[in-house]
C-alpha positions, 0 to 999 in steps of 0.5 A: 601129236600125242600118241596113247596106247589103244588101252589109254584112249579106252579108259579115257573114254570108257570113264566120260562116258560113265560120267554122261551115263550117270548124270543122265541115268540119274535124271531118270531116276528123278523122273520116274522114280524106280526101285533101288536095286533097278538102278544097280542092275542099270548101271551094270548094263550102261557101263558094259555099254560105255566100254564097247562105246569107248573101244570102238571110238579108239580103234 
C-alpha cells in the first residue's frame, strides 16, 4: 500500500473538494445570480470548509 503523509492525503483531498465546491458554487451563481463580492466571501468560507472535510477523511 502506498503510504503519504497525513499533510499529503490533506491536500489531495482539500484540492478535490475545492474543485466539487466550485463547480457546484458556480451553478449557484448561475442560478441566482448574486452580487460579485457575495461569491468571494462564499469561497473563504467553503475552502475553510474543504480543509476540515479533507483533515477528518485523512485521520
Amino acid at each position: 500500500m502506498l503510504q503519504i503523509s497525513n499533510d499529503t492525503c490533506i491536500g489531495i483531498i482539500y484540492e478535490i473538494y475545492r474543485k466539487v465546491v466550485a463547480v457546484s458554487s458556480m451553478a449557484l451563481q448561475v442560478q441566482k445570480q448574486a452580487p460579485q463580492n457575495d461569491h468571494v466571501h462564499q469561497g473563504n468560507r467553503s475552502s475553510l470548509l474543504c480543509y476540515q472535510l479533507a483533515r477528518l477523511e485523512c485521520r
